[in-house]
C-alpha positions as CSV (number, residue, x, y, z in Angstrom):
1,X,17.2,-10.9,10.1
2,X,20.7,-11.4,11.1
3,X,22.2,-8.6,8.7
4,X,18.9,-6.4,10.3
5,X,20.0,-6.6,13.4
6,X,23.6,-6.0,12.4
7,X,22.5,-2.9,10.8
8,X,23.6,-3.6,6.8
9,X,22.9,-0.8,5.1
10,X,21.1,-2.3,2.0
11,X,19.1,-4.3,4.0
12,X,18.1,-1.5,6.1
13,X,17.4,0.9,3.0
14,X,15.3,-1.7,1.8
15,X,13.4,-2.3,5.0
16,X,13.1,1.3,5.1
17,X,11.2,2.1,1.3
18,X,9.0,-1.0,2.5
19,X,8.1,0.0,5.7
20,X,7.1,3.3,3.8
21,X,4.7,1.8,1.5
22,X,3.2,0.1,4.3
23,X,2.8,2.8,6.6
24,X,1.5,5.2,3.9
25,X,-1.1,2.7,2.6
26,X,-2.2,2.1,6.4
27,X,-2.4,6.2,7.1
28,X,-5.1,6.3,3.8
29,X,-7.2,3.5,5.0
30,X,-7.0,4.4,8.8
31,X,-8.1,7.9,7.9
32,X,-10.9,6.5,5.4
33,X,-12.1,4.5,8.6
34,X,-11.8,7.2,11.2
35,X,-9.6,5.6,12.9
36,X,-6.7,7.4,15.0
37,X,-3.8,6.3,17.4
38,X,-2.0,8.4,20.2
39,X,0.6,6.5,20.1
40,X,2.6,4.1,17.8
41,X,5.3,1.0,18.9
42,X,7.3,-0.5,16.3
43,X,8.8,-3.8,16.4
44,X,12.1,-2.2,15.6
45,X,12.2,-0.4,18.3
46,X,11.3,-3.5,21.6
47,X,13.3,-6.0,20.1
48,X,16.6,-5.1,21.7
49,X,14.0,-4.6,25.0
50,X,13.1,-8.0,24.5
51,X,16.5,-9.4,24.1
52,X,17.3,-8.1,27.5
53,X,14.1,-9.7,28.9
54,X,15.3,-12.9,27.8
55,X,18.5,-12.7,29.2
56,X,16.5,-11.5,32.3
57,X,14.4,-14.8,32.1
58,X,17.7,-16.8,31.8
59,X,19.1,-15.3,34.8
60,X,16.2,-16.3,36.5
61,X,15.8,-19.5,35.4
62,X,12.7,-18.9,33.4
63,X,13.9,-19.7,30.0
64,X,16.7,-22.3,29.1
65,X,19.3,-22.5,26.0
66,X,19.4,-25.4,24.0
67,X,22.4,-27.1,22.7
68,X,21.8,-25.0,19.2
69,X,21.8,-21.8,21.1
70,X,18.0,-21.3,21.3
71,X,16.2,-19.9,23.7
72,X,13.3,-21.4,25.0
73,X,10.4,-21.9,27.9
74,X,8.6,-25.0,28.7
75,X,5.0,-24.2,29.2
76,X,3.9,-28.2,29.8
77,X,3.0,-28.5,32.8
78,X,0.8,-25.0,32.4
79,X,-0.7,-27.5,29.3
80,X,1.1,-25.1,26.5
81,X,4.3,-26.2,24.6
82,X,7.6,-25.5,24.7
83,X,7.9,-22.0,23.2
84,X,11.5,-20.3,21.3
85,X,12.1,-16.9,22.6
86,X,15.3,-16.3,20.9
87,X,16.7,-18.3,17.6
88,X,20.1,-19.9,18.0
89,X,21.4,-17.2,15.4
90,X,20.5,-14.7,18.3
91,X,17.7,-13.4,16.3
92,X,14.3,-12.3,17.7
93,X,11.2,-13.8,16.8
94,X,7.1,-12.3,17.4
95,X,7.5,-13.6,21.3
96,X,10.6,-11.2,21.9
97,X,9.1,-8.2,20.4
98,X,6.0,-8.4,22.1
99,X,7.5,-8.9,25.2
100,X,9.6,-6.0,25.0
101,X,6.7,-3.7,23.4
102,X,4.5,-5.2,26.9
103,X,7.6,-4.3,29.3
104,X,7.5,-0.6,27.5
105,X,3.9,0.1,27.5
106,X,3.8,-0.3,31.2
107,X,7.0,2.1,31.2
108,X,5.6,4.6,29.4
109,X,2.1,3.9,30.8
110,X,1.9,2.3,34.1
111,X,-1.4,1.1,33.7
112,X,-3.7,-1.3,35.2
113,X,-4.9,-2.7,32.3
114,X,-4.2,-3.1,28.6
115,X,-6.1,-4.3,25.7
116,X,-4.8,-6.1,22.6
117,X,-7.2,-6.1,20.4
118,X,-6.2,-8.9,18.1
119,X,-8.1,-11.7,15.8
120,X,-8.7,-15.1,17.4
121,X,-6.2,-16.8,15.3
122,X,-3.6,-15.5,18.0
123,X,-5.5,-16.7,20.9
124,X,-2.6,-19.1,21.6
125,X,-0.1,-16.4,21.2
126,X,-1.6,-14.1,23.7
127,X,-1.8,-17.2,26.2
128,X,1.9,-17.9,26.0
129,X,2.8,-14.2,25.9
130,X,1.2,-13.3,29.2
131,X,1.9,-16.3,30.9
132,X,5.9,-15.8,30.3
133,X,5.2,-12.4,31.7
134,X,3.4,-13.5,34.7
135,X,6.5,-15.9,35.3
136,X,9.2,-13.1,34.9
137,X,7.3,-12.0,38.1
138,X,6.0,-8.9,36.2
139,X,3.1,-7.7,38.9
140,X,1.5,-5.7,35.8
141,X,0.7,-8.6,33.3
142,X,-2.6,-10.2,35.6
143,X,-3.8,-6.6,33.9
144,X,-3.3,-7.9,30.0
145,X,-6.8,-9.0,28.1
146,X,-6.4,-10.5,25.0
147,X,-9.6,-8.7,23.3
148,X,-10.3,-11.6,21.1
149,X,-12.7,-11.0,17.7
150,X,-14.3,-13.4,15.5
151,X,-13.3,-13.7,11.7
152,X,-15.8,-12.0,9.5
153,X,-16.7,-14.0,6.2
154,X,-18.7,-12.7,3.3
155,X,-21.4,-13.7,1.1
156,X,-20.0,-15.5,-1.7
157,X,-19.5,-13.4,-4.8
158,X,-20.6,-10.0,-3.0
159,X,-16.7,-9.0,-2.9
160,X,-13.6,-10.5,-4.4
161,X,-10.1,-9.2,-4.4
162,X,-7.9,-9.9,-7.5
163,X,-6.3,-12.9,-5.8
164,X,-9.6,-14.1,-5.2
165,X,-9.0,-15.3,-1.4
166,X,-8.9,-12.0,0.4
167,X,-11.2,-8.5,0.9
168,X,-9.4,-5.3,0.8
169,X,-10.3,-2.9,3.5
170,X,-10.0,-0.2,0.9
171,X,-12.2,-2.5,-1.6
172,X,-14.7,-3.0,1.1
173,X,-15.3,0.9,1.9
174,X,-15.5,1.4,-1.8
175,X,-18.3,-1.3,-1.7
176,X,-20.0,0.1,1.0
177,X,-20.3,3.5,0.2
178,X,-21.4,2.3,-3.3
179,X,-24.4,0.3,-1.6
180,X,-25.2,3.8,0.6
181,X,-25.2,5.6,-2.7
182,X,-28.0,3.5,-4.0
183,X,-30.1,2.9,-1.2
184,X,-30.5,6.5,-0.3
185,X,-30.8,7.7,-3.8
186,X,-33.3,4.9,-4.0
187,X,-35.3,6.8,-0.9
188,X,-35.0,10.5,-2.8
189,X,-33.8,12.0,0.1
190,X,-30.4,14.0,-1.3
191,X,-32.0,15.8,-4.3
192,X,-31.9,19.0,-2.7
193,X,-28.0,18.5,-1.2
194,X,-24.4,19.5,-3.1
195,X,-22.0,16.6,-4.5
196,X,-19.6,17.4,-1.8
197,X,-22.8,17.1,0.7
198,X,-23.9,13.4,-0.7
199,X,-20.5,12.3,-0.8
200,X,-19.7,13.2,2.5
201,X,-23.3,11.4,3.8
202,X,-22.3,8.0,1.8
203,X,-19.2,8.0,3.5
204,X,-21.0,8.4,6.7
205,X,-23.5,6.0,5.7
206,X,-21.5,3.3,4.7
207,X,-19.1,3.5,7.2
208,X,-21.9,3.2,9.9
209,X,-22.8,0.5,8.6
210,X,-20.2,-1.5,8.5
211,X,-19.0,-0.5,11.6
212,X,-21.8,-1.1,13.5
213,X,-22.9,-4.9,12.2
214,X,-19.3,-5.6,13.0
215,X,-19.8,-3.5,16.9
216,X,-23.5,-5.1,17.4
217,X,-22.4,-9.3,17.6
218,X,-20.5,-10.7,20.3
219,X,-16.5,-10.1,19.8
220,X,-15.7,-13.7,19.8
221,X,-18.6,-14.7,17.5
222,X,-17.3,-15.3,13.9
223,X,-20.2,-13.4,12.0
224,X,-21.4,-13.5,8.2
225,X,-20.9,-9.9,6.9
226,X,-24.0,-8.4,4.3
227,X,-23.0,-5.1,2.7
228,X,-26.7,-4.7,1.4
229,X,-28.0,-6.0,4.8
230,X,-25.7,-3.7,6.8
231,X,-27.3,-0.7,4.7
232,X,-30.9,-1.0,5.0
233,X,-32.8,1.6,7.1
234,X,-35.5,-0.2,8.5
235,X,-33.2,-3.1,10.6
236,X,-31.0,-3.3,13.1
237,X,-28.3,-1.4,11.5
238,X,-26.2,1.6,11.7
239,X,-28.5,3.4,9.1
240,X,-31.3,2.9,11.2
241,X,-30.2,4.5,14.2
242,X,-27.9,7.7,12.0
243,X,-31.6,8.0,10.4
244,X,-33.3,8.4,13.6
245,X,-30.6,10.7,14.7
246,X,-31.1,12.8,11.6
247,X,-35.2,12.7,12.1
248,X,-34.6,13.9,16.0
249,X,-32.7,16.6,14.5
250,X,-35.3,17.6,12.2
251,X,-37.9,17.9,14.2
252,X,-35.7,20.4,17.0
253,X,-35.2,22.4,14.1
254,X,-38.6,23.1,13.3
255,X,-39.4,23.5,17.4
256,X,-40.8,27.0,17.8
257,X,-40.3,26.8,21.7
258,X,-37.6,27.2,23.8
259,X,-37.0,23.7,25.3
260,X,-33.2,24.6,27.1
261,X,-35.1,24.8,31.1
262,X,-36.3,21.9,32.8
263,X,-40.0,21.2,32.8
264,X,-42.4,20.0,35.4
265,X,-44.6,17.2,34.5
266,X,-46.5,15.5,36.3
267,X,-47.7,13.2,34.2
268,X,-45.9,10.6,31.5
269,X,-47.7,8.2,28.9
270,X,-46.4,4.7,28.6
271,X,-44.6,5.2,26.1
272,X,-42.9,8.3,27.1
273,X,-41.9,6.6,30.2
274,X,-40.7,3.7,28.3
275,X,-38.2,6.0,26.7
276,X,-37.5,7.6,29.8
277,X,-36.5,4.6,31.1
278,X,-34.5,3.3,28.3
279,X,-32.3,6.8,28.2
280,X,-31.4,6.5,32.2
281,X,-29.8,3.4,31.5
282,X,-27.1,4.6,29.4
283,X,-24.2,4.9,31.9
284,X,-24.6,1.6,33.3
285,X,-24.5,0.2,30.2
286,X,-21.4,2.0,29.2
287,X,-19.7,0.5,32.3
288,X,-20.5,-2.8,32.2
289,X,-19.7,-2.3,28.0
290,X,-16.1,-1.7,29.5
291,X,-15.8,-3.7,32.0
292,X,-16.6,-7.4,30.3
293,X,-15.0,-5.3,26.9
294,X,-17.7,-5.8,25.0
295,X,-19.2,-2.8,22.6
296,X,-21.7,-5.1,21.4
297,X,-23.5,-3.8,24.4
298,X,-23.1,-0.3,23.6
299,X,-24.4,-0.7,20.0
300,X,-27.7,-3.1,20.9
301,X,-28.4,-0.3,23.4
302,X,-28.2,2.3,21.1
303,X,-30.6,0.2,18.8
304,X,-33.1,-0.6,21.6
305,X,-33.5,3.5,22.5
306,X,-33.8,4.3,18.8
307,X,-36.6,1.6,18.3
308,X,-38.2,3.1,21.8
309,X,-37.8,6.5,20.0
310,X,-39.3,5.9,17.0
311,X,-42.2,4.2,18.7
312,X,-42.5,7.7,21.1
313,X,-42.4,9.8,17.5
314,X,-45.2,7.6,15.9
315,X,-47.6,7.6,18.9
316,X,-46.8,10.9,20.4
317,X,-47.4,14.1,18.0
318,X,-44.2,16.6,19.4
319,X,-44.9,19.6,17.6
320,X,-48.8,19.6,17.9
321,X,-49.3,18.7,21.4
322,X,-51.9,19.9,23.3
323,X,-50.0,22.1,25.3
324,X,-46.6,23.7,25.5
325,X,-45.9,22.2,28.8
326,X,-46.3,18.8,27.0
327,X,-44.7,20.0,24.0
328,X,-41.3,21.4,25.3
329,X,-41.4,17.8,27.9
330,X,-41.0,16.0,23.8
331,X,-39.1,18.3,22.7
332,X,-36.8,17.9,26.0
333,X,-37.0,14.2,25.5
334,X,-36.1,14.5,21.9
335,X,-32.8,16.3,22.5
336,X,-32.4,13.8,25.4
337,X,-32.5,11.2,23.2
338,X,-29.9,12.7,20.1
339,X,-27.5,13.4,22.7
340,X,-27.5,9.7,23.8
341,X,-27.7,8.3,20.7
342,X,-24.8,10.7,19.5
343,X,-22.6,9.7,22.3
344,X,-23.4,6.1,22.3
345,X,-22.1,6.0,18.8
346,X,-19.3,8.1,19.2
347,X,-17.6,5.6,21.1
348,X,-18.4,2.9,18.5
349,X,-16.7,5.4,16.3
350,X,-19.8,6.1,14.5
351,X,-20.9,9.3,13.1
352,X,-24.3,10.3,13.2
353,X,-25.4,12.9,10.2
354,X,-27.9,16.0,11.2
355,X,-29.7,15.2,8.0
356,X,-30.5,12.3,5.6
């Protein structure tokens, strides 16, 4: 650390070709997983930050040196420990960085709130981090949340890494689109689609269902996770709901009607007005999804209105209705409900096929 910071060039070279392996293995898997970032911070880059913000907390008499040179806060009497903040070398540690990656966020930012979507293992670290901010006088850091997620164990023998101990994300999408291969094969419902068309709906498939038994449980609940569980179309899975998606989407395709102006009904069976009901609820759940930061919400909402849906399809014939009043009100209903459904998933990052 200490030749790092003082910029020796081998070191740095080295650091360099690592970081590149790292970051290039991360940009495969990310884009594998959908995932994208507006914005990156590097710990390279806040150190120095937090360096100042220790001297700041110095100055202030927030921090104190020891005899070795450390720096430190004592966090007792808030019933933490003492916490280093600076190694007597003058090295950084995790605490420094994070405090000067907090102080530029809000620079760059100027936010109300921000999210650190971490595992529960770093529950303590949050609680220090935040709490040295609050005592810096920062006004912004009441608006941290520590988004704090249960560890995910597997089913013993399903999926083993070479060391044994660990899961590779990359090993686990492998597995999962594997075990959407087979169960839609096993269903006969790809015969008539190109390779580069099944691929591309295994992929969907398996990433939907990973995400969303992950997305559907409580973020602090530690959850047991069943690739061939997660997979299968009749539960409450991601499948499920992409395969009612995909049925919706069938059915407005074979609509001989124009269903794009509003209709008049005056009447609604109970179980169209059960799925009337269900759809109005979707912004409110969105907001209070955001506002306790819980997508668990989102996805057991999702899974409720395609369950209502299905119910609707089985009950209520859409196509053959008994008049076209009645059929373009179901056919209205329909699109109603893909739209939520595609939404609702969208921001579990989900994608939801037109066809399976």
């Amino acid at each position: 650390m200490q030749k790092w910071e003082a910029g020796d060039e081998d070191v740095i070279n080295l650091w360099k070709t690592m970081n590149t392996w790292v970051y290039d293995g991360f940009g495969k898997t990310y884009k594998r997983l959908g995932v994208e970032f507006d914005k990156f911070y590097y710990e390279s880059n806040t150190y120095l930050l937090g360096k100042d913000i220790v001297e700041e907390g110095l100055a202030k008499g927030v921090f104190f040196e020891k005899p070795d040179g450390s720096v430190w806060i004592d966090l007792t009497e808030d019933g933490l420990d003492e916490k280093l903040v600076r190694r007597s070398d003058g090295t950084s540690v995790y605490i420094t960085q994070d405090l000067g990656t907090a102080q530029l966020k809000y620079d760059d930012f100027d936010m109300n709130e921000s999210i650190y979507v971490v595992g529960n293992e770093q529950d303590y670290h949050f609680k220090v981090l935040f709490l040295i901010l609050q005592k810096l006088g920062k006004s912004w850091a009441k608006g941290l949340y520590h988004l704090s997620y249960g560890m995910v164990d597997l089913p013993s023998g399903k999926m083993k890494s070479r060391e044994g101990t660990v899961v590779d994300a990359d090993d686990l999408i492998d597995e999962m689109e594997k075990t959407a291969k087979e169960q839609t094969e096993a269903l006969g419902k790809v015969n008539d689609s190109t390779e580069e068309e099944k691929l591309h709906l295994y992929h969907t498939i398996g990433m939907g269902a990973l995400k969303y038994f992950l997305l559907k449980v409580d973020p602090k609940k530690r959850l047991l996770f069943d690739p061939n569980e997660s997979v299968d179309f009749q539960g409450h899975t991601g499948p499920f709901i992409q395969y009612t998606h995909a049925r919706i989407k069938s059915v407005l395709s074979r609509a001989e009607v124009d269903f794009a102006e509003k209709t008049d009904i005056e009447e609604l069976d109970a179980v169209e007005r059960d799925l009337v009901v269900v759809l109005t609820q979707y912004p409110a759940i969105v907001s209070e999804a955001a506002s306790s930061h819980n997508p668990a919400l989102i996805a057991n909402y999702i899974y409720e209105l395609a369950k209502t849906y299905n119910k609707f399809y089985h009950e209520k014939s859409i196509l053959q209705a008994d008049n076209d009043l009645q059929k373009t009100f179901r056919l209205q209903l329909s699109s109603a409900s893909a739209k939520v459904i595609s939404k609702g998933m969208a921001l579990l990052g989900i994608e939801v096929p037109e066809r399976m």
